[in-house]
Structure formats: structure tokens, C-alpha cells
VODODREN-151422 format. One record per residue: residue in three letters; y, z, x of N, C-alpha, C in turn. Coordinates in nm, 2 decimals, m for minus. Each point is the difference from the previous one (the first is absolute). Layout:
<rs>
ALA:Y:Z:X:Y:Z:X:Y:Z:X
...
</rs>
This chain:
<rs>
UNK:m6.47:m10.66:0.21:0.07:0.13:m0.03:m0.01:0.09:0.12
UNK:0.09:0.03:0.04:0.02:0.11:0.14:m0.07:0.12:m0.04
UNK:m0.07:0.01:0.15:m0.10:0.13:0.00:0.04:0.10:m0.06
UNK:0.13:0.08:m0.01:0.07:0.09:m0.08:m0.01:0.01:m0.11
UNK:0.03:m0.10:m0.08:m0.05:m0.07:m0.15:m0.09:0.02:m0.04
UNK:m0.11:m0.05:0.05:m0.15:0.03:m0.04:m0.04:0.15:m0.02
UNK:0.01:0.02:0.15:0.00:0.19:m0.01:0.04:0.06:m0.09
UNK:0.13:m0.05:m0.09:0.07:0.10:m0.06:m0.07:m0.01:m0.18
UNK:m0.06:m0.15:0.02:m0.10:m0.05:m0.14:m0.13:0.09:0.04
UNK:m0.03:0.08:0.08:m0.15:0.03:0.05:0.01:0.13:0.03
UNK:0.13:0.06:0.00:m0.02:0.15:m0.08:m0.08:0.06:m0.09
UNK:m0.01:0.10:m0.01:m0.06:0.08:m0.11:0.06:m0.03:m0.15
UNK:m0.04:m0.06:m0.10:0.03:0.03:m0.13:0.09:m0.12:m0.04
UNK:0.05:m0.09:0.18:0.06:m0.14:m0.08:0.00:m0.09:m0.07
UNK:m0.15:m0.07:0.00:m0.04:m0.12:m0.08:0.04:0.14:m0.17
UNK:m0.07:0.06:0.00:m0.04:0.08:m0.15:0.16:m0.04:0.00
UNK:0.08:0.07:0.05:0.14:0.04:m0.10:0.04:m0.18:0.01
UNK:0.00:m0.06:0.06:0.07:m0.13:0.00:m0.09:m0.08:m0.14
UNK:m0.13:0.02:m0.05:m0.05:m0.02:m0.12:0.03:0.06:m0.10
UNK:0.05:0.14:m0.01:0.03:0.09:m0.10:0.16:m0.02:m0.01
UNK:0.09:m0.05:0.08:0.11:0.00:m0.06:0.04:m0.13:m0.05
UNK:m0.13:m0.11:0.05:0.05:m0.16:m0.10:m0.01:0.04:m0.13
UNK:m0.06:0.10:m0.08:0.02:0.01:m0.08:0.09:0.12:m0.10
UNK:0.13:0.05:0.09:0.13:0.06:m0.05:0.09:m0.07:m0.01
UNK:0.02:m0.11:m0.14:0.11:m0.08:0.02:0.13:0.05:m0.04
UNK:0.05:0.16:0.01:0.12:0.05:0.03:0.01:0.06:0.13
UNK:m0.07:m0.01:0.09:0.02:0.03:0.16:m0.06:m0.12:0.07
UNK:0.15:m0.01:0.09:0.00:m0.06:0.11:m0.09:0.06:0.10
UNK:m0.09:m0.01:0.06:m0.09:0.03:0.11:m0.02:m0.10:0.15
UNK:0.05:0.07:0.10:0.02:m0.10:0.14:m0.06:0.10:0.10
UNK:m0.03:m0.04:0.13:m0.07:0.02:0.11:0.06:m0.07:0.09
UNK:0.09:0.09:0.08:0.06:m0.12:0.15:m0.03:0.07:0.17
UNK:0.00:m0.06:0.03:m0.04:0.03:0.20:0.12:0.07:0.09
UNK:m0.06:0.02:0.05:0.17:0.08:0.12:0.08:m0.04:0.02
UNK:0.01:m0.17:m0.02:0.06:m0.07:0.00:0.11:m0.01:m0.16
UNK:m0.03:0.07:m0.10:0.03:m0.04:m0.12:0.02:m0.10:m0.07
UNK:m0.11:m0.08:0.09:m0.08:m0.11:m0.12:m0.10:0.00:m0.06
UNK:0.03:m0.08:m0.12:m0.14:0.05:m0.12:m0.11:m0.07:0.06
UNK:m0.09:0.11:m0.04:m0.13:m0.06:0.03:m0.07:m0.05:m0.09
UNK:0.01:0.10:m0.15:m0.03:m0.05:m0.17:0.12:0.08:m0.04
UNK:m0.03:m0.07:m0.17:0.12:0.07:m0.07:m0.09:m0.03:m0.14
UNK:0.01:0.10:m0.14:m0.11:m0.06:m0.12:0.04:m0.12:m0.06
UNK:m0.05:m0.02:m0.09:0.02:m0.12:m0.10:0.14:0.02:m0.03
UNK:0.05:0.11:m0.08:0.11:m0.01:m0.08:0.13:m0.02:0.09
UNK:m0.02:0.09:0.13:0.09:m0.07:0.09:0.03:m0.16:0.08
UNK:m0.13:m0.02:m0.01:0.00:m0.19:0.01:0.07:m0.03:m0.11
UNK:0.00:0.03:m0.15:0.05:m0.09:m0.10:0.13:0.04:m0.03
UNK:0.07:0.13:0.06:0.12:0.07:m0.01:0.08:m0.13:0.14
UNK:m0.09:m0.02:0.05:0.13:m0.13:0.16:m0.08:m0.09:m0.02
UNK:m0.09:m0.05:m0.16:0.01:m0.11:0.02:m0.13:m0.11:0.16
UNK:m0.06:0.05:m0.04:m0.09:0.01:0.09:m0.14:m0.06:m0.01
UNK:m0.11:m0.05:0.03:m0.12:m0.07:m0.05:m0.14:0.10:0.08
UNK:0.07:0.04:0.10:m0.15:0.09:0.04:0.08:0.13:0.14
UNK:m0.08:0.05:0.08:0.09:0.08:0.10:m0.03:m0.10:0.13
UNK:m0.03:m0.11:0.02:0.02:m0.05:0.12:0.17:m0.09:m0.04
UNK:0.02:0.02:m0.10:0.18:m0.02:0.05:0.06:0.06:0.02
UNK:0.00:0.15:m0.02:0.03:0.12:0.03:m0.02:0.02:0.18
UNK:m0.16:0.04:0.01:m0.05:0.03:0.09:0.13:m0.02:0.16
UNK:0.03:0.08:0.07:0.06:m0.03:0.12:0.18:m0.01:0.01
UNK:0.00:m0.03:m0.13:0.17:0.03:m0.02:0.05:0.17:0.04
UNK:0.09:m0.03:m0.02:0.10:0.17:m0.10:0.08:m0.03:m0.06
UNK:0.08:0.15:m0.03:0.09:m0.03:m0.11:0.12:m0.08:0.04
UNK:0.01:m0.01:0.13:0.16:m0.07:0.03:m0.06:m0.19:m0.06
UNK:m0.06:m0.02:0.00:m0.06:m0.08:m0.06:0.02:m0.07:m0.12
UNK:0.05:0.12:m0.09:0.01:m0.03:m0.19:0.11:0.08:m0.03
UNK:0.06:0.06:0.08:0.09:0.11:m0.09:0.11:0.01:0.12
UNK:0.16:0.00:m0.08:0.12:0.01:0.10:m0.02:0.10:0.12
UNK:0.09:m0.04:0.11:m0.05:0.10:0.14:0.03:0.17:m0.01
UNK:0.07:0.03:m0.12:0.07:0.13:m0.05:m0.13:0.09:m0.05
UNK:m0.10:m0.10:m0.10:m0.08:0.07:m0.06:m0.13:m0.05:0.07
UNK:m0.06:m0.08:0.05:m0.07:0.01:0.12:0.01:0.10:0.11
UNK:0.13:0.05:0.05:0.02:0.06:0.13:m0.05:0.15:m0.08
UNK:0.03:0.02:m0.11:m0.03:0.15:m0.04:m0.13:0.03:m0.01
UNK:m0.11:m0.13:m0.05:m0.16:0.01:m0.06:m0.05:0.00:0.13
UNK:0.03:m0.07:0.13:m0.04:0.03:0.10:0.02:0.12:0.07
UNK:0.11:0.02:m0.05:0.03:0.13:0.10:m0.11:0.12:m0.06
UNK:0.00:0.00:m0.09:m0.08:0.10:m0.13:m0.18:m0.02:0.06
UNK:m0.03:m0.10:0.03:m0.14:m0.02:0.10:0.01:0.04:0.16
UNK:0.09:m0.02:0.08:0.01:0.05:0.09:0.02:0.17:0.01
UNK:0.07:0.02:m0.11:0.01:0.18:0.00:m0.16:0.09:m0.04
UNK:m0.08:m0.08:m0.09:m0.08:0.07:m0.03:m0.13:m0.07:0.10
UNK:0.01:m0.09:0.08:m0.10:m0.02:0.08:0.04:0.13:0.14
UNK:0.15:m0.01:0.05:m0.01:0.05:0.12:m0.01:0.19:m0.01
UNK:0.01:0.03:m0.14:0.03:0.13:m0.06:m0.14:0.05:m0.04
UNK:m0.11:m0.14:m0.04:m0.14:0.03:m0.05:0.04:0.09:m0.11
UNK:0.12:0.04:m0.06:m0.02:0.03:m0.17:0.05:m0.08:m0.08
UNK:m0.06:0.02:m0.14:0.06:m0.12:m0.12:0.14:m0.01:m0.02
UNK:0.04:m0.07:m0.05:0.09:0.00:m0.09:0.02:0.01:m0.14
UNK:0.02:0.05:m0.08:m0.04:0.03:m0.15:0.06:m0.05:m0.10
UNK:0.00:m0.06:m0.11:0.11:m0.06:m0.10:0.17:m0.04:0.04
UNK:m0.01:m0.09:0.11:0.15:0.03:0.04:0.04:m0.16:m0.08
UNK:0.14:0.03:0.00:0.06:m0.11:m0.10:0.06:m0.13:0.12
UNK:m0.04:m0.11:m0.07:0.04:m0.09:0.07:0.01:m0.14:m0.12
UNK:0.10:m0.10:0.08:0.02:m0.08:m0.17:m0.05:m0.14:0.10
UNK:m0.03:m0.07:m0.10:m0.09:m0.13:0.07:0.07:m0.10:m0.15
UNK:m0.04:m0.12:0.09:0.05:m0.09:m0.16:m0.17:m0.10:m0.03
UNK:0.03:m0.07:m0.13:m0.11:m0.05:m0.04:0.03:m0.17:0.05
UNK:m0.09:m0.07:m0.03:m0.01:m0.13:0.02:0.11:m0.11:m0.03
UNK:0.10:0.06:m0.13:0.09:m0.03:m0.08:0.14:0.08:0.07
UNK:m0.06:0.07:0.12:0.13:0.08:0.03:0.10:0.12:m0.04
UNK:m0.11:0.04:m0.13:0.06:0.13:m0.05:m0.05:0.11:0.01
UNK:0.14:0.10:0.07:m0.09:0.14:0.05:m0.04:0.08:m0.10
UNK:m0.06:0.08:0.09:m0.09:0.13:m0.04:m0.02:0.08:0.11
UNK:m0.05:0.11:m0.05:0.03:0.15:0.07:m0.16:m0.01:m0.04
UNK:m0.09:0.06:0.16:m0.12:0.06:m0.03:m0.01:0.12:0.13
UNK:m0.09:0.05:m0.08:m0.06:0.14:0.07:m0.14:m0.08:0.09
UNK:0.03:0.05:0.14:m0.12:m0.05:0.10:m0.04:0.13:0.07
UNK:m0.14:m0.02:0.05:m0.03:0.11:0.07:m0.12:m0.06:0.11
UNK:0.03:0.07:0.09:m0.07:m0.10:0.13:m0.08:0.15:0.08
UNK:m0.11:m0.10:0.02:m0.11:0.08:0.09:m0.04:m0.03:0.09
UNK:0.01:0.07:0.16:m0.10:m0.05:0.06:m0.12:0.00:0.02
UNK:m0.03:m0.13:0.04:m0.15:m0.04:0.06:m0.02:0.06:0.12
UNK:m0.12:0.05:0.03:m0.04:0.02:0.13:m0.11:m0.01:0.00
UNK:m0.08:m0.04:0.16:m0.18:m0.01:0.03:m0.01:0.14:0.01
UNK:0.04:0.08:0.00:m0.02:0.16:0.04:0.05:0.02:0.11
UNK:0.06:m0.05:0.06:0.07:0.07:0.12:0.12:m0.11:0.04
UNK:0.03:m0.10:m0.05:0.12:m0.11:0.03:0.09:m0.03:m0.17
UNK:0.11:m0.01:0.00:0.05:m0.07:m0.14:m0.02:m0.13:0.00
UNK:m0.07:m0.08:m0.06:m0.01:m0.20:m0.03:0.10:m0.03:m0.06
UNK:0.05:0.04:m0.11:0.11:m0.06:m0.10:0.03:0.12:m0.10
UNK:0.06:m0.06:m0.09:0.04:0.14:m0.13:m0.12:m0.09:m0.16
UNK:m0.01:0.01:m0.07:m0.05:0.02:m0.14:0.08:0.02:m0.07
UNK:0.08:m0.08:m0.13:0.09:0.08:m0.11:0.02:m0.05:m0.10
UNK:0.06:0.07:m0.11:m0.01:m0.05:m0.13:0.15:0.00:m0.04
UNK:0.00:m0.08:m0.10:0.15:0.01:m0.02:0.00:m0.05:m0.18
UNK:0.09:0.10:m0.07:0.00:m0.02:m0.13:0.13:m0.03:m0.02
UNK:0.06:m0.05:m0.16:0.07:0.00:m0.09:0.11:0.16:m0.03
UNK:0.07:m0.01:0.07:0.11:0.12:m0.09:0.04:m0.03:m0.13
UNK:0.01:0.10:m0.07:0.04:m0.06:m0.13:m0.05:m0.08:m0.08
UNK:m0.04:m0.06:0.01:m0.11:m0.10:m0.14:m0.12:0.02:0.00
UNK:m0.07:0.10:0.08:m0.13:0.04:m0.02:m0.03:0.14:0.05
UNK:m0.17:0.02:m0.01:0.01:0.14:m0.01:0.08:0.08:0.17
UNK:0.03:0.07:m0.04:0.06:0.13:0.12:m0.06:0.07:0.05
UNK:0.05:0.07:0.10:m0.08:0.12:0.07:m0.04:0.07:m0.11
UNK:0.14:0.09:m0.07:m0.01:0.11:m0.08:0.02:m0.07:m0.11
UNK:m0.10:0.06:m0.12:0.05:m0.09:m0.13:0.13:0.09:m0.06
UNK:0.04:0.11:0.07:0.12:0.11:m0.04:0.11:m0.08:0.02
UNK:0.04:m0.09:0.10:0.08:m0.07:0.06:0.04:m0.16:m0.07
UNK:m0.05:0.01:m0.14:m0.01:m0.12:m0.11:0.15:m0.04:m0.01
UNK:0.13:0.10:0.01:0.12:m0.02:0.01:0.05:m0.11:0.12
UNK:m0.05:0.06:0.11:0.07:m0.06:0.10:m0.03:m0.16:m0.01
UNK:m0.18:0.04:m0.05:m0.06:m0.17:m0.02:0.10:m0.08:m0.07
UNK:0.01:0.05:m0.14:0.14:m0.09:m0.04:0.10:m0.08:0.07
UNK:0.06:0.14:0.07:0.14:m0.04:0.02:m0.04:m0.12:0.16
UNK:m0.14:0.03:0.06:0.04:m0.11:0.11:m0.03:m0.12:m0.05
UNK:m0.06:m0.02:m0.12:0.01:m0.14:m0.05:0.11:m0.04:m0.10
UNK:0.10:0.07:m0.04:0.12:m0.04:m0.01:0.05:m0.03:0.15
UNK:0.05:0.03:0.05:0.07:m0.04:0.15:m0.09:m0.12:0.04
UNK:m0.08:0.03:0.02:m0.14:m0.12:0.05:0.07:m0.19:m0.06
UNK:m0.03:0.05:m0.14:0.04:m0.08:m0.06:0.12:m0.06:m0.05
UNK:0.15:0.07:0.05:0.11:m0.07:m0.03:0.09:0.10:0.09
UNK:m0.03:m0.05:0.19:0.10:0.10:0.07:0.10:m0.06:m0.01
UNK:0.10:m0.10:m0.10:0.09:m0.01:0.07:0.14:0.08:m0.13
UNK:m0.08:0.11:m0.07:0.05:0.07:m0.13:m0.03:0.12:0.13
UNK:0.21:0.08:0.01:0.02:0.10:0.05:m0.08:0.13:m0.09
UNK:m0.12:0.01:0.04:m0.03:0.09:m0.09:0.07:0.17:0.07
UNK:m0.01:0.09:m0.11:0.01:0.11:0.04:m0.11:0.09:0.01
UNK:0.00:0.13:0.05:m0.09:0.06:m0.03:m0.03:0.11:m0.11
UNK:0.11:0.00:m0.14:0.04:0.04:m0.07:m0.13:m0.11:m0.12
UNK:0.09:m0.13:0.06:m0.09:m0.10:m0.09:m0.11:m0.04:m0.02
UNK:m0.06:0.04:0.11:m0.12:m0.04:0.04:m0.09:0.17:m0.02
UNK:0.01:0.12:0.01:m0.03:0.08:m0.08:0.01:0.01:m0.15
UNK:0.08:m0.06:m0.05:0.04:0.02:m0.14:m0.12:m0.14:m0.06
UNK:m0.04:m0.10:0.07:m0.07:m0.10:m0.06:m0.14:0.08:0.05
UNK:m0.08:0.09:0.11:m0.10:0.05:0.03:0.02:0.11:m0.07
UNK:0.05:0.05:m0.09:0.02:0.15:m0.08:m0.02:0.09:0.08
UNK:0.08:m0.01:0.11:0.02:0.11:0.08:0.10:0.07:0.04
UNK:0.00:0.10:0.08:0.12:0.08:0.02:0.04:m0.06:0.14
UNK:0.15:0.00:0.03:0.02:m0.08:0.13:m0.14:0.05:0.16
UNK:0.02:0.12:0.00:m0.07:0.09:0.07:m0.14:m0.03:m0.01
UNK:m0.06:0.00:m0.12:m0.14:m0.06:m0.01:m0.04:m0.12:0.06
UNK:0.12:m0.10:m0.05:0.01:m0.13:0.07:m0.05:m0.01:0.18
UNK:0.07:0.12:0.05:0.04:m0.02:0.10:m0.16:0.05:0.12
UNK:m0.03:0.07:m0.10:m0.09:0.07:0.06:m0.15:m0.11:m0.02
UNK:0.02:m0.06:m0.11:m0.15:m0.09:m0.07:0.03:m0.14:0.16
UNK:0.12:m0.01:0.02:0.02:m0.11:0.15:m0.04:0.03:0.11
UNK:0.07:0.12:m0.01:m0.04:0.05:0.17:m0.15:0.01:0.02
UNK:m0.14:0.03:m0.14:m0.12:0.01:0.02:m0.03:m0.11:m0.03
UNK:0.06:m0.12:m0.07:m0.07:m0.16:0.01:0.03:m0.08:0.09
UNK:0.14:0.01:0.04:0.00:m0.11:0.14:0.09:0.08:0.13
UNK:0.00:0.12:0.00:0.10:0.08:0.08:0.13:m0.08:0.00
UNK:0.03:0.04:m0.05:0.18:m0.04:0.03:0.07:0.05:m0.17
UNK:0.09:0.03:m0.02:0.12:0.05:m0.11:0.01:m0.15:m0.10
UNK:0.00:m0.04:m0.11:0.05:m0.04:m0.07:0.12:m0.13:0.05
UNK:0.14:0.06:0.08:0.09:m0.05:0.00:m0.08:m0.10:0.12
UNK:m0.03:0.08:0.09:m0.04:m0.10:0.14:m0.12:m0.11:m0.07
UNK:m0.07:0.07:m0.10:m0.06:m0.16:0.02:0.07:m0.05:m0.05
UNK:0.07:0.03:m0.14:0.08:m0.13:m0.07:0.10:m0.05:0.12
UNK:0.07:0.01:0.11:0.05:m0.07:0.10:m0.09:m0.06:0.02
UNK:m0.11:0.05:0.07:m0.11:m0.09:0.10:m0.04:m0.14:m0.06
UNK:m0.03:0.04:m0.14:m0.02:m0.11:m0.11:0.09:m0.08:m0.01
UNK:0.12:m0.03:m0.01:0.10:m0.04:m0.06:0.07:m0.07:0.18
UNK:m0.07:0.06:0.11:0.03:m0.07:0.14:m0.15:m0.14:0.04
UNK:m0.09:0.05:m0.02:m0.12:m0.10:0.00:0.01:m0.07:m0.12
UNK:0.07:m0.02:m0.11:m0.01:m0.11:m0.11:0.12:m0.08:0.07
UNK:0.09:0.04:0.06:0.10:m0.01:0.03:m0.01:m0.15:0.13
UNK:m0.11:0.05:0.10:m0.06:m0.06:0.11:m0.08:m0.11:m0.04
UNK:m0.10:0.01:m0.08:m0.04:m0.12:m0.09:0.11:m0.08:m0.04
UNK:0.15:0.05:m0.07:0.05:m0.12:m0.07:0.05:m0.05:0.09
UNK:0.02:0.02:0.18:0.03:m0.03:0.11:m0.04:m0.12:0.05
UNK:m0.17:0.03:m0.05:m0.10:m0.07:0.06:0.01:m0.11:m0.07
UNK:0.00:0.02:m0.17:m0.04:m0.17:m0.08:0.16:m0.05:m0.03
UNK:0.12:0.08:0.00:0.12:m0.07:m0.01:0.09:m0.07:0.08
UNK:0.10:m0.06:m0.02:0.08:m0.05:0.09:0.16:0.08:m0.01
UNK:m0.01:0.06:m0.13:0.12:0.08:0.00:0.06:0.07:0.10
UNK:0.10:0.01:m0.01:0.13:0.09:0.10:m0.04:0.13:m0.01
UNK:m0.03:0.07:0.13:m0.02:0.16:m0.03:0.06:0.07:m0.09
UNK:0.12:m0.02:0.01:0.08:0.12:m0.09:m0.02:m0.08:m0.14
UNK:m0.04:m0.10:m0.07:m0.04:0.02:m0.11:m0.13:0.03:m0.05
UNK:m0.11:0.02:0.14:m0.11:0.08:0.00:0.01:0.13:m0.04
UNK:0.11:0.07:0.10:0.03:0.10:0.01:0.04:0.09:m0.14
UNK:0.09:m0.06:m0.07:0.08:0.07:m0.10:m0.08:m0.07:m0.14
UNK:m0.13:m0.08:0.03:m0.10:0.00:m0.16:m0.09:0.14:0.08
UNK:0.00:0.04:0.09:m0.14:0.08:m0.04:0.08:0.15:0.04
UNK:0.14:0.00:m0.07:0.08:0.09:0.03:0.05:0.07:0.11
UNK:0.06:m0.02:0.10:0.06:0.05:0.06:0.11:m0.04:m0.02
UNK:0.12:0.08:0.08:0.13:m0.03:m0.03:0.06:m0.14:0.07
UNK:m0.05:m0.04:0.11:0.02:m0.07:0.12:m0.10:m0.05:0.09
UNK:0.07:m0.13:0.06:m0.14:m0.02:0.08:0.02:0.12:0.15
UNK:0.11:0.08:m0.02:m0.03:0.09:0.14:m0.05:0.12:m0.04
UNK:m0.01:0.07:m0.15:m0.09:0.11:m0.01:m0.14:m0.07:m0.02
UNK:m0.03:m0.12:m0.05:m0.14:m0.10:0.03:m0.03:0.00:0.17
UNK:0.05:0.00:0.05:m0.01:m0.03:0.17:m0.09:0.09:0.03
UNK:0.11:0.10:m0.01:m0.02:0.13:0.01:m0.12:0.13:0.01
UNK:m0.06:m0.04:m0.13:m0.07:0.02:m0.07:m0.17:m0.06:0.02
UNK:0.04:m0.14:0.05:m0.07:m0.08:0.00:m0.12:0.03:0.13
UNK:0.15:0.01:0.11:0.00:0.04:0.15:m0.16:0.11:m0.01
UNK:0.09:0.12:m0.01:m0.09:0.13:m0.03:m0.12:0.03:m0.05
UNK:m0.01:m0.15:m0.12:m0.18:0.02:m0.01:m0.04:m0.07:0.03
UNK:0.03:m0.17:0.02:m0.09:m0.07:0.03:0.02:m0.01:0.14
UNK:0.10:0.02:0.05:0.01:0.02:0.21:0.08:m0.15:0.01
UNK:0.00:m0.05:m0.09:0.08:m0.11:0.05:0.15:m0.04:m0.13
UNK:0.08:m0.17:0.07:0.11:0.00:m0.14:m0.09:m0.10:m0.08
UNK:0.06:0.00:m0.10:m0.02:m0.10:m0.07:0.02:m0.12:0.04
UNK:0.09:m0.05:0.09:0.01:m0.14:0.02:m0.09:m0.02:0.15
UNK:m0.04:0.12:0.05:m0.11:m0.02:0.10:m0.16:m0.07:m0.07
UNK:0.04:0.13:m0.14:m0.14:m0.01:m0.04:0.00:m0.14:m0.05
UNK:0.05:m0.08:m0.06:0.06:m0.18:m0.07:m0.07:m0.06:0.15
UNK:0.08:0.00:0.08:0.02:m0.10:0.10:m0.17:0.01:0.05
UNK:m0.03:0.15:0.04:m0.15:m0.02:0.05:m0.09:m0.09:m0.08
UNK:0.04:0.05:m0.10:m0.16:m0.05:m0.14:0.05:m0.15:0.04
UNK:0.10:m0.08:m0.07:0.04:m0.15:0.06:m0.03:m0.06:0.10
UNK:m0.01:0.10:0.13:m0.04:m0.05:0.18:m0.16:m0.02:m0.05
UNK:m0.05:0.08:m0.06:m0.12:0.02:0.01:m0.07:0.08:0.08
UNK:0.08:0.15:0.04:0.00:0.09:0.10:m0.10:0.05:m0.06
UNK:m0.06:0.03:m0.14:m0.07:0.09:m0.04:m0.10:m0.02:m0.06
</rs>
């Protein structure tokens, strides 16, 4: 293990919290280097990738397990709060499971420091929507991200997705912007563009019949669209995963 590594196990309070969170099996709990390789990660995240201990883990990152779109952001999110030395707090990011199906969780990243250098970040990362929340006031929004969560490729509205959270559109809007920052509409896009990238990944289908099951009009408002959030096209994003670019 690189001398960095060890240091950052030999902080203050690391071994304790790396024993106290094997036993949170609704938090993900990881420790990575300046490098933004893990150094540990708890149990429940070993059995969330499928995993046997953290020496499989150990020395990777995320470009590693996860497409270069949503890797490039979790790294970048370690790099911001290492070179910034402040956290990051509940921010929304969607990861897929073992089986390939997304999810939206809230992560929050810390840095590590000896007292006078940053080592790595520290962070935890939960469940949106299927478990508990920041605010238990925010029980609506919980709803509505596990409808989307769970069937983005239903145009939902935000009429509809308030009316099933018994809320007022407004309410809606407001229970989002304090669970995963973003409005309603955007994540149902964002959602409905990353399920979208998966069926990219495991299908052989023609874009535009990608495109117009997970609603859009076209494969050029799909392009489009696609361009803007994930930074790349869709037949870029096909061809890399097949090269094995990623």
C-alpha cells in the first residue's frame, strides 16, 4: 500500500470510523488518496459491486466500474473538495447497481488532512428516495424520485408526479431542489438520459429506437440532449463502451 494510503488509514479517528460504518448497511462508506483511489470502502459497499473484501477495491477508481460520463463527474467532485479543502454536502449523483439499474444517491465528501496537507477525501453516500432523507418534511419528493428512479422511461410530468406525492406543483419543486438540487423536470430528463446510456451499453438496438422508447421525439432532439449532459453522442458513447475505451 503506498505511503499516502497508510497515512490516510493512520489519521485521527480512521480505523474507529472504518469499524463503525461496517456496520451501516444503508451507507455506502469509502476513503480514497489524492490520487482518487480507494483506499477502503465498508462492507455494504463491497456487496453493493459485488465484491469479497477491500483489497479488490483497494487502488482502483471509479473510471474503473462506472461509464467515463459518471466517473469523470465523481472524480471531479474529489478533486473539487480536495483542492478547495471544503466538503461537498448531499449532492445528487446516479450510479447503477450490479444488474445495471440506476439510481440517484445523495453523497457527501470530506477531506482528510495530517493537519497541515490534504491525503484524500472520506464520504458517504446514500439512497434517494427509498430510504431515510435529509429532511423527513421532504417525504414527497422521496416519493416522486423513486417513481422516476424506477420507470424513467414513463414521460412523467411534474403535475403527475406531485399529484402521486400529494403535493402542490411548487411544493414539489421546492422538496427537489433541498433533496438532490435540481427541479423536478431536470432530473426526470437526467433520469430518463442515464437509463437511456445503459440501454446503449447492454443493447444492440438502433439509436433512434433507443431514442423514441425513452421518449424523445427523435434521435436528433436525443443527440442533443444527450450531448449537453453527458458531454458526449450517443453513438460515441456505443462505440467507446464496445472499443473498450472505458
Amino acid at each position: 500500500m503506498p505511503d499516502s494510503s497508510s497515512r490516510l488509514l493512520r489519521a485521527p479517528l480512521a480505523q474507529t470510523l472504518c469499524a463503525l460504518f461496517d456496520h451501516l448497511p444503508d451507507t455506502y462508506f469509502f476513503i480514497k488518496d489524492a490520487g482518487s483511489r480507494f483506499v477502503h470502502v465498508n462492507r455494504a459497499l463491497l456487496d453493493r459491486l459485488g465484491l469479497r473484501d477491500v483489497s479488490a477495491i483497494a487502488g482502483t477508481t471509479d473510471h474503473d466500474r462506472y461509464p467515463p460520463h459518471i466517473a469523470r463527474q465523481l472524480v471531479e467532485g474529489d478533486r473539487l473538495v480536495m483542492t478547495s479543502g471544503r466538503p461537498i454536502v448531499a449532492k445528487a449523483e446516479v450510479l447503477f447497481d450490479r444488474g445495471g439499474i440506476l439510481e440517484w444517491f445523495s453523497t457527501t465528501k470530506y477531506p482528510v488532512t495530517d493537519g497541515t496537507k490534504v491525503l484524500g477525501i472520506a464520504g458517504i453516500t446514500r439512497r434517494c428516495g427509498g430510504g431515510p432523507i435529509r429532511d423527513p418534511a421532504n417525504h414527497g419528493a422521496a416519493r416522486a424520485i423513486e417513481l422516476v428512479s424506477r420507470d424513467p422511461k414513463r414521460l412523467w410530468t411534474v403535475e403527475v408526479l406531485a399529484s402521486a406525492a400529494g403535493l402542490s406543483a411548487r411544493q414539489l419543486h421546492r422538496q427537489f431542489l433541498a433533496e438532490v438540487g435540481m427541479g423536478p423536470r431536470d432530473f426526470v430528463l437526467k433520469t430518463r438520459l442515464h437509463a437511456a446510456a445503459g440501454e446503449l451499453r447492454r443493447s444492440g438496438a438502433p439509436i433512434v429506437e433507443i431514442a423514441v422508447e425513452y421518449g424523445f421525439c427523435d434521435q436528433s432532439a436525443f443527440t442533443r440532449q444527450f450531448r449537453r449532459i453527458l458531454g458526449t453522442t450517443p453513438a460515441l458513447y456505443r462505440s467507446g463502451f464496445r472499443a473498450g475505451t472505458w
